[in-house]
Structure formats: structure tokens, C-alpha cells
N, C-alpha and C positions, 0 to 999 in steps of 0.2 A: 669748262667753267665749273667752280665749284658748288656743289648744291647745299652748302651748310646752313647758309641764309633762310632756303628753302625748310630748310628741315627744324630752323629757328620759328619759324612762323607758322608751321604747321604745330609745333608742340605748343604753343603760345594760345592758340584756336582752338589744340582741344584741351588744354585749361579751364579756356573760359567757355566750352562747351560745360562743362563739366561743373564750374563753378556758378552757371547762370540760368542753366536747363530750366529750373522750377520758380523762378524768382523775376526774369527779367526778359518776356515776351519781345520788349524791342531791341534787344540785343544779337534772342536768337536769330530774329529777323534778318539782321544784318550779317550775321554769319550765315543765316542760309540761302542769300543773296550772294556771298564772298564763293560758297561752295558748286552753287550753281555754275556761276560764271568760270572760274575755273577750272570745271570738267565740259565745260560747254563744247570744247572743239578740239577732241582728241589728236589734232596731228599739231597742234600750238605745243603738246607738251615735248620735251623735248626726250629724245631716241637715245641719247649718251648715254650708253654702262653705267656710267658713276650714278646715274638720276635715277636709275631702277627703286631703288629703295623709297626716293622721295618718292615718286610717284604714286607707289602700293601704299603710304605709311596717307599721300593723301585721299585718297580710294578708301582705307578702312578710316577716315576721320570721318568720309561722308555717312559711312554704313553706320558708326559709331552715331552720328547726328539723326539719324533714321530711328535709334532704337532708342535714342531718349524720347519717343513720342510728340516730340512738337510738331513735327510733319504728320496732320492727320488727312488730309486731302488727298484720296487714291489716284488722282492723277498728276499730282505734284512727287509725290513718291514713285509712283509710274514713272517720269521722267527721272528720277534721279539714281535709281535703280538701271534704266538705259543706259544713261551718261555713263555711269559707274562700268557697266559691263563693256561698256563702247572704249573706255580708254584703255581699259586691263586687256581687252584684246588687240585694242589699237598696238601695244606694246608689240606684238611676236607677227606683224606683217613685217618687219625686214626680217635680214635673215641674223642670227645670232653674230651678236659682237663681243668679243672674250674682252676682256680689260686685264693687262699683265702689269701691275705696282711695278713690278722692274724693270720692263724695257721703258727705253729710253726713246 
């Protein structure tokens, strides 16, 4: 499958991380409700080569939500700091899969 989609909506979320950090508490809400759930259950994300990049691009969206400060709750952080390390590990339990653009 292709993950462009993915990769459309992750830069879209941290736009509006970016553009809303300081101004619009119910917002960030909602995105850090989008980001929880999301990293909530590491083997939902999907294992395919091509998703690699999605994956990391949204793992550093979370870290990037972490360091605008709106998550001041040490154990709301706690947790998503988890989540975060749970999926980027979750990645390298199978065994490597090369992806070759050329074969057919």
C-alpha cells in the first residue's frame, strides 16, 4: 500500500502543531488525543519497507509535540515517551526486509 496519504497527514498535524502551540489549547487537545491513539498499539502500525519513514516521521511529530510544552503532566509525558520508544522498537522485532524499486 502506499503510504503518501500517510505522510499527507502527518505534515498537515505538524503544521497545525506549529501554528496553534501558543493560541489554541483546544486544538492541541485534539491532536494529542490524534497522537496518543495512534502510537497506542505498536503492532497496528504497519511492518512494510515503504512505511519506515512514515512511521519515524510520525514518532519525531510526537517528540516535536512534547517540546512545544503543552504536555506538562509527568505522567502523561511518561506515557507517550513509552508509546514513542514501544513503536521505534516495535519496528526491528522481525527480521529485515530490503525493498528493491526494481524487482518486479
Amino acid at each position: 500500500s502506499d503510504p503518501k496519504p500517510h505522510c499527507y497527514l502527518i505534515d498537515f498535524l505538524q503544521e497545525r502543531v506549529i501554528l496553534v502551540q501558543k493560541n489554541n489549547p483546544s486544538e492541541m487537545s485534539v491532536i494529542q488525543q490524534m497522537l496518543l491513539s495512534s502510537i497506542s498499539d505498536p503492532s497496528k502500525l504497519s511492518q512494510q519497507p515503504s512505511s519506515l519513514a512514515v512511521r519515524f516521521r510520525l514518532l519525531l511529530l510526537c517528540m516535536h509535540f512534547l517540546q512545544t510544552g503543552y504536555v506538562t503532566d509527568e505522567t502523561m509525558i511518561e506515557l507517550f515517551m513509552e508509546r514513542i520508544y514501544a513503536c521505534a522498537i516495535d519496528w526491528f522485532k522481525k527480521p529485515p526486509m530490503w525493498y528493491d524499486p526494481g524487482s518486479r
